[in-house]
ChimeraX commands (.cxc) that place a marker at each C-alpha (Angstrom):
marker #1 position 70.82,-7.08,54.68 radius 0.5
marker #1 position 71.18,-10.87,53.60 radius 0.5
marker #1 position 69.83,-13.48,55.59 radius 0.5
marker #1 position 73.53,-14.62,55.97 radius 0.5
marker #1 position 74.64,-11.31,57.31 radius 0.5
marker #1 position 72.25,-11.38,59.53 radius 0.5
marker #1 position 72.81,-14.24,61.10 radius 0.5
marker #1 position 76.77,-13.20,61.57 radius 0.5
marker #1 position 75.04,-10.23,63.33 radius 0.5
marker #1 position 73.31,-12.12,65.71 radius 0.5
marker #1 position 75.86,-14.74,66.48 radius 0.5
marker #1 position 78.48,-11.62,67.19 radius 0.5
marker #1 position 75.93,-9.96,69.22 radius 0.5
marker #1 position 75.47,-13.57,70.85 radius 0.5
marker #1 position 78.79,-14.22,71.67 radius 0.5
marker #1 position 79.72,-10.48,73.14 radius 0.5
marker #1 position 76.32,-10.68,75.17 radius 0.5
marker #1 position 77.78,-13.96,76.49 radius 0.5
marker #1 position 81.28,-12.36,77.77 radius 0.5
marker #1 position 79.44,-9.72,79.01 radius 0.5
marker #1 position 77.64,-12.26,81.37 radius 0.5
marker #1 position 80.76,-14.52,81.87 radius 0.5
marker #1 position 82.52,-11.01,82.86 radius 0.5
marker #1 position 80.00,-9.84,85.43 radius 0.5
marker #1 position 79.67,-13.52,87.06 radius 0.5
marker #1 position 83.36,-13.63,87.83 radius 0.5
marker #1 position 82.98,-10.09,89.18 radius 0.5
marker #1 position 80.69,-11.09,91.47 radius 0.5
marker #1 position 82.86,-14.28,92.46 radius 0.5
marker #1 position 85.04,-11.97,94.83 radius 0.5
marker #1 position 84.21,-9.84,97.43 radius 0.5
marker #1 position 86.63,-7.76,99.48 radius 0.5
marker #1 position 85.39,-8.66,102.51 radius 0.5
marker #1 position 86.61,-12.01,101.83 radius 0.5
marker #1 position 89.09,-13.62,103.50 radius 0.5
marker #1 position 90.71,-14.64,106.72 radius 0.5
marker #1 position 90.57,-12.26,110.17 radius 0.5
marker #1 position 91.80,-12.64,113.46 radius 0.5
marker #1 position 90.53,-10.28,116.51 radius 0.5
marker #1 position 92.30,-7.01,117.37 radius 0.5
marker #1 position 91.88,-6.56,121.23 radius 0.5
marker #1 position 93.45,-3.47,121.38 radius 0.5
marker #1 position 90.94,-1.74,119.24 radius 0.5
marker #1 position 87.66,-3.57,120.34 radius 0.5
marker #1 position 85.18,-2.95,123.26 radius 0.5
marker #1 position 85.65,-5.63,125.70 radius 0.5
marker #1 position 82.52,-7.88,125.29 radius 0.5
marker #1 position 82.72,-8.72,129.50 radius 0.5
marker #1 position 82.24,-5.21,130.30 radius 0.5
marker #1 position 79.39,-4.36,127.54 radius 0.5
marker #1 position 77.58,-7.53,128.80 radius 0.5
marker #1 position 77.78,-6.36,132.24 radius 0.5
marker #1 position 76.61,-2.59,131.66 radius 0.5
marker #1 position 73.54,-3.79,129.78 radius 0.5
marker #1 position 73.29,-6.38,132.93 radius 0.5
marker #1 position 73.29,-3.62,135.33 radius 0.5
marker #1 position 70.73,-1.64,133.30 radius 0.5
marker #1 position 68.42,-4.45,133.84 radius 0.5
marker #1 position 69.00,-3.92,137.43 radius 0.5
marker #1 position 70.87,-7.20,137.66 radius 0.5
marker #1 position 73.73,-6.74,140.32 radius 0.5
marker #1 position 77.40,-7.58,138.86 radius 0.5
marker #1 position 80.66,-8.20,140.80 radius 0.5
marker #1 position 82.94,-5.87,139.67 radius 0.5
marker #1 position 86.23,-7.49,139.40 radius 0.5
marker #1 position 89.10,-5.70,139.38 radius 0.5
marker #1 position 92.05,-8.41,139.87 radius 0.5
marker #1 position 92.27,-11.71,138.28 radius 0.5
marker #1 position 89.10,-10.81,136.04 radius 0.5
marker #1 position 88.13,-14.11,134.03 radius 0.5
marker #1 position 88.16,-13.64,130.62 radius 0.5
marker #1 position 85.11,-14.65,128.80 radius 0.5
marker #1 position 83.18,-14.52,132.15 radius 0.5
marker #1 position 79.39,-14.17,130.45 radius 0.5
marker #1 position 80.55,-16.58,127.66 radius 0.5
marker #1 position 78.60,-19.49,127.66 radius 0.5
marker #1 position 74.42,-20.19,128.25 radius 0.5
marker #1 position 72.07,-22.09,126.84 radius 0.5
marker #1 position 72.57,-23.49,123.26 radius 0.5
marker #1 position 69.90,-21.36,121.40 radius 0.5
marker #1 position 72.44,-18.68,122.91 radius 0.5
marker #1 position 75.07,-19.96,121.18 radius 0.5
marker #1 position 75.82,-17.51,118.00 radius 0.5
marker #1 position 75.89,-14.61,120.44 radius 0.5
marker #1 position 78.96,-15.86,121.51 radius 0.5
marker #1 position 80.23,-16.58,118.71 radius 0.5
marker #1 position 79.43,-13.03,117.16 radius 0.5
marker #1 position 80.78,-11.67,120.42 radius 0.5
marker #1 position 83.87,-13.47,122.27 radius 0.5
marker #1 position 85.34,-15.86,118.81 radius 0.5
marker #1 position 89.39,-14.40,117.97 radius 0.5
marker #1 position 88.78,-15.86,114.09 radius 0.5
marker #1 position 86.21,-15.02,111.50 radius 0.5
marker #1 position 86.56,-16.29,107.78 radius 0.5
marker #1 position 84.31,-15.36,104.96 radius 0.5
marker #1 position 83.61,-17.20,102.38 radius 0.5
marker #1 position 81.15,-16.26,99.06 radius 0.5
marker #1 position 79.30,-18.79,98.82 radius 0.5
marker #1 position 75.98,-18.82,96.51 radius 0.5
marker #1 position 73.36,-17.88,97.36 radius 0.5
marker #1 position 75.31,-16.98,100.82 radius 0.5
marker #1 position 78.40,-16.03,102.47 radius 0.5
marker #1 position 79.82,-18.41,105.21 radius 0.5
marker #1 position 81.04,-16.95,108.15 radius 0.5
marker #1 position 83.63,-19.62,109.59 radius 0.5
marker #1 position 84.74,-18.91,113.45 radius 0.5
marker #1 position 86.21,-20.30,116.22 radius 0.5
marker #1 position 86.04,-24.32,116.50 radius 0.5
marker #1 position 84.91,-24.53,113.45 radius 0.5
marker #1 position 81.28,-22.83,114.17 radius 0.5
marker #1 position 79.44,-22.16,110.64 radius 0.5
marker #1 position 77.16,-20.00,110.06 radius 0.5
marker #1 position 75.27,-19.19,106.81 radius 0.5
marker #1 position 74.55,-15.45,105.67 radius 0.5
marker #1 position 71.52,-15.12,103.28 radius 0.5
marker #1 position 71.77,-12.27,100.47 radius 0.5
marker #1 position 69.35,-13.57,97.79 radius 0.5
marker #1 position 67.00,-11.05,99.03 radius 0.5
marker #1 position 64.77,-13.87,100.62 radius 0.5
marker #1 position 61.77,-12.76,102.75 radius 0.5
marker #1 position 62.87,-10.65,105.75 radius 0.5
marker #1 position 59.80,-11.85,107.86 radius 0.5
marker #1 position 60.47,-15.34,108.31 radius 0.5
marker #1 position 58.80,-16.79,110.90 radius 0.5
marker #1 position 60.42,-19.37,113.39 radius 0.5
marker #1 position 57.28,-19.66,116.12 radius 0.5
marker #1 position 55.52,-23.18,116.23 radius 0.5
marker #1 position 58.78,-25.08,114.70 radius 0.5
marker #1 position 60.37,-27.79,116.66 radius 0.5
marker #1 position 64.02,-27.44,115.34 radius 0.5
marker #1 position 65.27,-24.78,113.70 radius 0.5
marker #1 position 68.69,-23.32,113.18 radius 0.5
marker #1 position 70.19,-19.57,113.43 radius 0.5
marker #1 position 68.49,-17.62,110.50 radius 0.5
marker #1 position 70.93,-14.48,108.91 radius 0.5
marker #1 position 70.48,-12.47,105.78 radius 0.5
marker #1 position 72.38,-9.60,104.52 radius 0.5
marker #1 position 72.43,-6.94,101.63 radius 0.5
marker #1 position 75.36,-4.22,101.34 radius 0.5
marker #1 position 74.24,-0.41,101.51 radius 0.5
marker #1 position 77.20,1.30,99.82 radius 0.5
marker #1 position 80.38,0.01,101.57 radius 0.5
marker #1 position 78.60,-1.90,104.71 radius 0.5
marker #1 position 77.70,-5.32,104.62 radius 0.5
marker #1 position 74.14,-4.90,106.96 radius 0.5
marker #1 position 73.27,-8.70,108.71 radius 0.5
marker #1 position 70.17,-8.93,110.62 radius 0.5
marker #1 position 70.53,-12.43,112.34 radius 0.5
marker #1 position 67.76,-14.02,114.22 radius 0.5
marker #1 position 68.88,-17.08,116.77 radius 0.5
marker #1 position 67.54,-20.08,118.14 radius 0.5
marker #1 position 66.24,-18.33,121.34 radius 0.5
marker #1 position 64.11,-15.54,119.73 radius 0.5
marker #1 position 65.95,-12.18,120.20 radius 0.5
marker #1 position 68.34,-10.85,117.42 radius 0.5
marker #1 position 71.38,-9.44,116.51 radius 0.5
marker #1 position 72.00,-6.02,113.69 radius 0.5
marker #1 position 75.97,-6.38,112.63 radius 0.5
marker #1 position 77.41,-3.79,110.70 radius 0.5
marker #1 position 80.46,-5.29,108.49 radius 0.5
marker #1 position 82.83,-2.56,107.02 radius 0.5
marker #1 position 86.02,-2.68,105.60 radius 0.5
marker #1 position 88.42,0.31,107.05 radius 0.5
marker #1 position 91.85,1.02,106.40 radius 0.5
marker #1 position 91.96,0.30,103.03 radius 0.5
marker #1 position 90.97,-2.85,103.62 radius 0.5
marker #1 position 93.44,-4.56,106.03 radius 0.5
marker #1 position 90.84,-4.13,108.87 radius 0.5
marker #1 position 87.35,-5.04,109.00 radius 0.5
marker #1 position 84.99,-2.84,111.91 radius 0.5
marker #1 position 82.06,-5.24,112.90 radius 0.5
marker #1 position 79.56,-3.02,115.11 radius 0.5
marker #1 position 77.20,-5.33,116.70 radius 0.5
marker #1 position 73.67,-4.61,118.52 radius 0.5
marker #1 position 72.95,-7.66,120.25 radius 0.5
marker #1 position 69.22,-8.00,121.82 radius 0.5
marker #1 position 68.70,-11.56,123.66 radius 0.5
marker #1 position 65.42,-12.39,124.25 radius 0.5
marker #1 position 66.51,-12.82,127.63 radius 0.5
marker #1 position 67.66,-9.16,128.11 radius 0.5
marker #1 position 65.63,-6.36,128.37 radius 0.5
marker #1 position 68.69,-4.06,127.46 radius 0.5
marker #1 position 70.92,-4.64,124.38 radius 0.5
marker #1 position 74.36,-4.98,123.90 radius 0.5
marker #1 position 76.35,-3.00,121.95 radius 0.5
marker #1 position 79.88,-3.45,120.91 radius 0.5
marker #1 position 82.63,-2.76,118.16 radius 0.5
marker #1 position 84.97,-5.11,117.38 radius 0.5
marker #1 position 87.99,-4.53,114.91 radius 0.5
marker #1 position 89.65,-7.63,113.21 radius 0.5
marker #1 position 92.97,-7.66,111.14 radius 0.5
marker #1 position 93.15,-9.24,107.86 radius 0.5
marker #1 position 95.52,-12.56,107.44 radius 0.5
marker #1 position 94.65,-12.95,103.89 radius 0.5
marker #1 position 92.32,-13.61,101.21 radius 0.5
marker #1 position 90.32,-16.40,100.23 radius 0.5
marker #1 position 91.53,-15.93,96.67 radius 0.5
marker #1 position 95.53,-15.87,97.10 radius 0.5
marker link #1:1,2 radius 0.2
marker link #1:2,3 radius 0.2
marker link #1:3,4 radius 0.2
marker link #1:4,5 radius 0.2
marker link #1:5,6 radius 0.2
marker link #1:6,7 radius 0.2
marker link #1:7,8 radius 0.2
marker link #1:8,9 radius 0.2
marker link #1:9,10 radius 0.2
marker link #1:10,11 radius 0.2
marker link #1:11,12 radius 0.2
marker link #1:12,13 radius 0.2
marker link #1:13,14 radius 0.2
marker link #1:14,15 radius 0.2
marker link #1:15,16 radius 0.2
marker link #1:16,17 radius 0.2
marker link #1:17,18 radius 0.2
marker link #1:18,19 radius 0.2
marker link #1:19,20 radius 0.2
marker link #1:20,21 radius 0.2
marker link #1:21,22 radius 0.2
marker link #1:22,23 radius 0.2
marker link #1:23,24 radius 0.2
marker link #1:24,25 radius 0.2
marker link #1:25,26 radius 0.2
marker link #1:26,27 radius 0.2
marker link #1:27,28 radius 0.2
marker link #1:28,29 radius 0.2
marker link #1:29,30 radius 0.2
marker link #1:30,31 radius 0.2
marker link #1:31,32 radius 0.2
marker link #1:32,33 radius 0.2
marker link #1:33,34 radius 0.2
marker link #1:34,35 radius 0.2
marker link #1:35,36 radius 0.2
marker link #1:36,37 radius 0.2
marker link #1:37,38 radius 0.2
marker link #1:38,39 radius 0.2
marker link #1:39,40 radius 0.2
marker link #1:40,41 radius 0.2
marker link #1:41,42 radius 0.2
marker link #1:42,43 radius 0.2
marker link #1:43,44 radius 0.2
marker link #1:44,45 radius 0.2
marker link #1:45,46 radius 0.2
marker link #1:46,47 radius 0.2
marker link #1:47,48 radius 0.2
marker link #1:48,49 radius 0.2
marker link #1:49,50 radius 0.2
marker link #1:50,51 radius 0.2
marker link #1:51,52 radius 0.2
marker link #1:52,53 radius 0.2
marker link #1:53,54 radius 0.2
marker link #1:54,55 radius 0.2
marker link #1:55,56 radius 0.2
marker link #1:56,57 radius 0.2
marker link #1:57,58 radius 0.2
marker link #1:58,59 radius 0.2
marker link #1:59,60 radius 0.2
marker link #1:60,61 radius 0.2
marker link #1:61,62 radius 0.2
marker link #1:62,63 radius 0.2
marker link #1:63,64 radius 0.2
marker link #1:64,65 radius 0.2
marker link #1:65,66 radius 0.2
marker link #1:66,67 radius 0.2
marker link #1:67,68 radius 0.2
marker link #1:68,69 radius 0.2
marker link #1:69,70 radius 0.2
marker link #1:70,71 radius 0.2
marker link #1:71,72 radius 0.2
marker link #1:72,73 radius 0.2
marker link #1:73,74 radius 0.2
marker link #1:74,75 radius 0.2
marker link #1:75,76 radius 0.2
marker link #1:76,77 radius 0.2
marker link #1:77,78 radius 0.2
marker link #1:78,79 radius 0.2
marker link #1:79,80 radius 0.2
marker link #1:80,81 radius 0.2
marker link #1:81,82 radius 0.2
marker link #1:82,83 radius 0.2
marker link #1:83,84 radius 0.2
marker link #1:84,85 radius 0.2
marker link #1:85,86 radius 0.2
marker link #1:86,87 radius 0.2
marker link #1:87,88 radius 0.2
marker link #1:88,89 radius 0.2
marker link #1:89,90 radius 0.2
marker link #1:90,91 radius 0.2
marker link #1:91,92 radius 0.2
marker link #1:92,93 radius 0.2
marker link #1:93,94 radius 0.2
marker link #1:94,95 radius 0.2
marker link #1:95,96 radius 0.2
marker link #1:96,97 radius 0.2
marker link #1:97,98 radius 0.2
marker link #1:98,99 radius 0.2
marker link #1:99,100 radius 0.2
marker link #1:100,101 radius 0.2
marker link #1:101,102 radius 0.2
marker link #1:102,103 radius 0.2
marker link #1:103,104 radius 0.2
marker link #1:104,105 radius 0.2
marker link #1:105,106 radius 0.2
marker link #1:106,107 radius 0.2
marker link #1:107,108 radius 0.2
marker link #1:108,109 radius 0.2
marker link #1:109,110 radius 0.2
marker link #1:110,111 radius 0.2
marker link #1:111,112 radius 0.2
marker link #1:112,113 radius 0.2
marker link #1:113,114 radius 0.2
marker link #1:114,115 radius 0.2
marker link #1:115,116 radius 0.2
marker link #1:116,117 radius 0.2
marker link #1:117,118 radius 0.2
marker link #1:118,119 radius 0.2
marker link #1:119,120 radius 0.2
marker link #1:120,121 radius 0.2
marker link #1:121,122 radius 0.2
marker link #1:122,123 radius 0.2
marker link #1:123,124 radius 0.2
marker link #1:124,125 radius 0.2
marker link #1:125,126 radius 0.2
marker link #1:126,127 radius 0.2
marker link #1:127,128 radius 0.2
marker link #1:128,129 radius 0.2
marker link #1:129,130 radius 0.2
marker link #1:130,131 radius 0.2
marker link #1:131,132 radius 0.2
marker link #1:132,133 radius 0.2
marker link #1:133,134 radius 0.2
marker link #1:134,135 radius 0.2
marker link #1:135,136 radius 0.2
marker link #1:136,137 radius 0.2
marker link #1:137,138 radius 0.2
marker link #1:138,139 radius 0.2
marker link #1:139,140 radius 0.2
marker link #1:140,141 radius 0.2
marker link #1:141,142 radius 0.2
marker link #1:142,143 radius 0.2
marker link #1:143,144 radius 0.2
marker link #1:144,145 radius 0.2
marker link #1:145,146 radius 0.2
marker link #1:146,147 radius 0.2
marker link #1:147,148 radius 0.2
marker link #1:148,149 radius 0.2
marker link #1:149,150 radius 0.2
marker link #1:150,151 radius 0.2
marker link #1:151,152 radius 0.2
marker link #1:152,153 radius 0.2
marker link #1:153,154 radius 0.2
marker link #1:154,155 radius 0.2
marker link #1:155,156 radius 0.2
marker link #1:156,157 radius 0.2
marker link #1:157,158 radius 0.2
marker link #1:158,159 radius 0.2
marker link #1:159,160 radius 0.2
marker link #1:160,161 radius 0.2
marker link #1:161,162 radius 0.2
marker link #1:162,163 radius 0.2
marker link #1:163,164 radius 0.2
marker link #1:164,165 radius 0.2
marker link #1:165,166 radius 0.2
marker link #1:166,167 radius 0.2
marker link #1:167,168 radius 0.2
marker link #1:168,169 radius 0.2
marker link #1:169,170 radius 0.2
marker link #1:170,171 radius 0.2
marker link #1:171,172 radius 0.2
marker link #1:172,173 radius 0.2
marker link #1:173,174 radius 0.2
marker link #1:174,175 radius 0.2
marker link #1:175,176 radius 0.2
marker link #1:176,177 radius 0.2
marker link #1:177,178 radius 0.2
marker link #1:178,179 radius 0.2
marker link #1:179,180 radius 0.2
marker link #1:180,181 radius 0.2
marker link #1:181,182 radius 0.2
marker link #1:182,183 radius 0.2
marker link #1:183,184 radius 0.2
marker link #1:184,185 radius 0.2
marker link #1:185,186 radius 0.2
marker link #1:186,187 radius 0.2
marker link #1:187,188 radius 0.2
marker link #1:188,189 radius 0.2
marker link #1:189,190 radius 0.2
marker link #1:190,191 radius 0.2
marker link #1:191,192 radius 0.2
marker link #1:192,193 radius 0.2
marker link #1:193,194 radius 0.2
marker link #1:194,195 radius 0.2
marker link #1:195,196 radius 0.2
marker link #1:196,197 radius 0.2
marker link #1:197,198 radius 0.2
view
């Protein structure tokens, strides 16, 4: 082989090994859990009730209500508290693919970044001043798998998985406070409005 052959070799086997690469980036630029979703009531657990069963089996005593129940009655607490509510009372969730994170958008606005460049899973927050609501994912076959760690110490395991071929998104959610000695454990089913690539 010539030197000049050669060198049409390697700039062929360049320039295919480059749109390989270009092909698997814009691959990975879309995921199908993307997009815009809006709360399905009608399919969800009701967060009120699943906060007040894990209240009772704390031994805390909760007034049934029956009539005129107010909806979103545990909603609200102290700030470090905040992404529980989010996770569990918001009617919108966007995702966005972001690198090296998605962006969950919800209600009012609320971001709220979602790690998946592998990075450490034992971060520790104890002894910081400040510091903000830490979540990382990584997919295991179909399920998006978030372990998110909040201001006030407890956690929250979310389960994100596309069902009916893909115009609903299940979101089951194990919520631990470090406030409650019980967790709470809901599903909640959104809809899909649309994607974030159309």
């Amino acid at each position: 082989m010539t030197y000049r052959h050669t060198i049409k070799l390697f700039l062929c086997l360049s320039l295919l090994w480059l749109n390989t690469m270009a092909q698997a980036q814009s691959a990975q630029t879309y995921s199908p859990i993307e997009g815009r979703w809006v709360f399905n009531p009608d399919l969800s657990d009701n967060t009120d009730k699943e906060v007040a069963r894990a209240l009772r089996a704390m031994g805390q005593k909760v007034s049934r209500c029956w009539l005129n129940c107010e909806e979103d009655r545990f909603r609200g607490g102290p700030e470090e508290q905040e992404l529980y509510d989010h996770l569990s009372y918001d009617k919108t969730l966007t995702i966005e693919l972001g690198e090296p994170e998605y962006r969950f958008v919800y209600d009012d606005n609320y971001q709220r970044p979602v790690y998946t460049d592998g990075r450490s899973q034992s971060v520790s927050l104890a002894g910081l001043d400040e510091v903000d609501d830490f979540s990382m994912a990584h997919w295991e076959q179909s399920s998006l798998y978030v372990e998110a760690r909040p201001r006030d110490g407890g956690f929250a395991n979310e389960i994100y998985t596309l069902i009916n071929q893909g115009s609903q998104l299940r979101v089951e959610l194990y919520i631990q406070p470090k406030a409650f000695s019980e967790p709470i454990e809901l599903t909640r089913i959104y809809d899909r409005l649309n994607t974030i690539a159309e």
